[in-house]
Each structure stands twice: as structure tokens, then as C-alpha cells.
C-alpha positions, 0 to 999 in steps of 0.5 A: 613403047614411045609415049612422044613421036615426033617424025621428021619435024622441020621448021622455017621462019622466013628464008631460015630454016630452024628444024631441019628433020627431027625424030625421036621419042620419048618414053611415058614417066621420061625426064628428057632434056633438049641441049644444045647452044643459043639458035640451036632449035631446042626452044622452037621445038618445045613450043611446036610439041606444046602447039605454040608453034605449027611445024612446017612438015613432020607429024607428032604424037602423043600417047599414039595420038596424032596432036600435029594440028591440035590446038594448044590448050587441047593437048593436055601438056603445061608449059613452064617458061623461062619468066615466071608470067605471074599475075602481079595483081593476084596472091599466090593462091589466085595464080595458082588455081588460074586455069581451073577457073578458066575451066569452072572448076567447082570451089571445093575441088580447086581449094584441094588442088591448090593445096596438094600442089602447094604441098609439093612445090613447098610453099604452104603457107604462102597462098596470101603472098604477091608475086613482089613478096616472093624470091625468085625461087619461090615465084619460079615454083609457083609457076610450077605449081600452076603448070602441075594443077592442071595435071598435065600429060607432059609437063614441058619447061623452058629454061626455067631456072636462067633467072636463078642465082647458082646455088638455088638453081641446083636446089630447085633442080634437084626438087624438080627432079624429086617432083618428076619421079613422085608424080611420075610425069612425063617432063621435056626440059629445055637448057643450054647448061651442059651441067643442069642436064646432065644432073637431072635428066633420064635422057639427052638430046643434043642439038645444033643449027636445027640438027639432033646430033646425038641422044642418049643417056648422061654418061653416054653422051659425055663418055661416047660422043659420036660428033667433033661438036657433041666432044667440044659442048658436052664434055670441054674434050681436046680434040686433036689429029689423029697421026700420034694415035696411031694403035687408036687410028690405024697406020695409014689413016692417022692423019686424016682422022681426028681423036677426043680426050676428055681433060681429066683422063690425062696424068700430067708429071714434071718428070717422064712417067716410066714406060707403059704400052697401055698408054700415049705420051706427050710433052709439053710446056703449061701456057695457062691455068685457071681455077674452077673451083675444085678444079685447076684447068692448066692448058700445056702447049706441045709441038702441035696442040694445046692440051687442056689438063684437069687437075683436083685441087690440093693445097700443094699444087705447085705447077706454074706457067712456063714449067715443063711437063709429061702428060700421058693418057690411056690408050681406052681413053682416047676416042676415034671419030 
């Protein structure tokens, strides 16, 4: 049973519309990630679900609650944004129980809470710090800290690790998620890095221009996506006319449809492979190449594409600009859209 409903949401601001007629659920205990680009409507709505926004038409629910019109701070959820918005004249401890005082929480209580949360975002022993004396890793879990205190339905988080350096996005990522199943909380994440979702999400949902494109599980939305825009943002795919494909498209259908091939599915040799029916054959000439870490991604031109090629890294690669090469792709890796 769906523990979040949102139904037919929509959402303007001025002449412009934002939303246009979101539905999907999420499950209780849920890590679910909003995806999609920059002006997709991810963020707007993450704040119409914490009731920082009012939706235009469309109904929420939480918990089999209508919440459609129930203020912010009576909808049980926490909402962690993209800056910290600490207190910098208060010490860690200070910002931390914020809310239970503003709920005159008796002393005791909160001085129990602020340590249980502390235990769990790991920063016991830092109650009497600043903001100005902290990492940026360490306010961010402060401020996750103050989100948890609450003990909040729905834990709901806006880009909230943008302002991280790489490594130390990857740890507060994975202790995110350690937070989430020890607590068995109900999270809504909100990012635009394809690979942050894909890492510690239970289920994604892709957005673009208002639109939710697809929704699924990680691998299922990088290994099957449904659109030419979910192929391109999800997995960096070549897309390409469907006429060569034709055992994939159908004889007559080939040029009018168009297929996806994710770059490392493709073999790439300087001499023909030997013949195989199980799959297609190209030819072409690299024009590119750029390191990615323990990847090389060489872009091959052919007769009417550019092909892009991921190669792991090794010592001995030897491929250069200008070389000719074969490529070839299995026919169950070349998707039909």
C-alpha cells in the first residue's frame, strides 16, 4: 500500500507552468529520488509535498491523509535544504534540539534526543562547536541531525550534498542511506546527479519540463529506459536511426524509428571481429577521446553517426585519433524506442 499519493499535481507560477499532472506513490520505509535537469520541476515538487508550495490542481496524501491543504508544520515531514541554514550564533547542541524547543519540550527529553541524533549522524562530542568551526560535511549532518530530531513521517532532502566536495559526497551519501534503513524512514531525495541516484535510491523518478518521464528501480531505468530524454540523462546512450538495426526495428519500419545503445556494451577492435549473427557490425574512424577516470570514452565517427565507446582503462591502450576501427554490439543490447 502507498504510504505517499500525489494525483494529478500541477503547478504554475505566473503564465508558466512548472508541474504539469504528476502522479506517483511511494512506499512507507521508501528511499525515493526525484531526477531530472535544472527547471525540470523536481524541487518545486518537493516543497508542494512539504506544504512549502500550494499546488495548482491535484490532491496529496500522506499515510491515507488528505495533506492538499494542511499547513507545513503540521504535516509531520522535515525538509533538509540545499544550504545548511544553521543558526551561526548558536553551537551545535543549540541548533540541533531548535524545534523541540519551539515545542517546549520538557529539558530532560530534549538532551536525550539531541544525543540519540548525534549518536547517529556521528557527531558526539561536537555539541559545543559553531557552525564556523565545522566542515561543511559536518554542518551538513547537523542539519540532518536537526531534520531527524523531529521524528518526522517523511524525511524529504533538496540537493543536500551540492556544496560538498566529490569524495565527501560519496561518504555522506552512503551514511545517508545507512541512516535511512536504521531508521526505516520514508526519504524523498531531490538531485540532478545521475550517479548520486543511482547509488542510494530504492526507486527513481525522472523528470523533464514538469513532466514525470519514467519511474522504476536504478537498474531499471539505466538498463530499459522508455524515452529518447531518460536514454541521453540516465545512461549518456548513443542514439541512433533505426535502418541498420533492422532484425531490432523490422524491415519496413527501420528508418522512421530510432535505437539506444549504452557506450559500454560496444566492443571496439582494429581488425574485423569474426562473423557473428548474434551481433551488429560497424565501422569507423576514432575523432575523440577523453579520460573519465577508470574509463576512456573514444567517440568513432562511421558513415552517418558518432558513436560514443567506453573502454576500462589499462596501461596498454593504445588507440589514437585518427585510427580505424570495427565496433560491434550485441543484438539484446540495442534498444528499440
Amino acid at each position: 500500500m502507498s504510504y505517499i499519493e500525489l494525483k494529478n499535481i500541477c503547478k504554475s507560477f505566473a503564465d508558466k507552468e512548472i508541474l504539469k499532472d504528476v502522479t506517483l506513490s511511494i512506499a512507507k520505509g521508501e528511499f525515493v529520488t526525484f531526477l531530472g535537469p535544472s527547471g525540470c520541476g523536481k524541487t518545486t515538487l518537493l516543497r508542494c509535498l512539504t506544504g512549502l508550495e500550494e499546488v495548482g490542481n491535484g490532491t496529496i496524501l500522506l499515510d491515507g491523509n488528505d495533506i492538499t491543504q494542511t499547513p507545513a508544520n503540521q504535516r509531520g515531514v522535515s525538509m533538509i535544504f540545499q544550504q545548511y541554514c544553521l543558526f551561526p550564533t548558536m553551537n551545535v547542541y543549540e541548533n540541533v534540539c531548535f524545534g523541540l524547543r519551539m515545542k517546549s519540550v520538557a529539558k530532560a527529553e530534549i538532551s536525550k534526543r539531541v544525543l540519540q541524533v548525534l549518536e547517529i549522524v556521528d557527531l558526539v562530542g561536537h555539541e559545543k562547536k559553531y557552525p564556523y568551526q565545522l566542515s561543511g560535511g559536518e554542518q551538513q549532518r547537523v542539519a540532518l541531525a536537526r531534520g531527524l530530531i523531529m521524528d518526522p513521517k517523511v524525511l524529504l532532502l533538496d540537493e543536500p550534498f551540492s556544496a560538498v566536495d566529490a569524495k565527501l559526497r560519496k561518504e555522506l551519501q552512503i551514511h545517508l542511506k545507512e541512516i535511512h534503513k536504521e531508521l526505516n524512514m520514508t526519504s524523498v531525495f531531490v538531485t540532478h546527479d545521475q550517479e548520486e541516484a543511482m547509488r542510494i535510491s530504492d526507486t527513481i523518478h525522472i523528470f523533464n519540463h514538469g513532466v514525470l518521464e519514467q519511474s522504476g528501480m536504478p537498474r531499471q531505468v539505466y538498463a530499459q529506459p522508455k524515452t529518447p530524454f531518460v536514454a541521453s540523462f540516465i545512461g549518456s546512450y548513443n542514439q541512433m536511426k533505426g535502418d541498420r538495426f533492422t532484425e531490432i526495428v523490422g524491415e519496413n519500419s527501420g528508418l522512421s524509428q530510432m535505437v539506444a545503445i549504452r557506450p559500454e556494451v560496444i566492443q571496439m577492435a582494429s581488425a574485423p571481429f569474426k562473423e557473428d549473427r548474434n551481433y551488429y557490425e560497424l565501422q569507423g574512424i576514432i575523432v575523440g577521446s577523453i579520460y573519465q577516470g577508470n574509463v576512456v570514452r573514444y567517440s568513432v565517427t562511421t558513415d552517418t553517426d558518432v558513436i560514443h565507446v567506453d573502454i576500462i582503462f589499462t596501461s596498454d591502450l593504445d588507440w589514437f585519433v585518427g585510427q580505424e576501427v570495427y565496433l560491434r554490439v550485441g543484438k539484446e543490447n540495442v534498444l528499440l524506442f
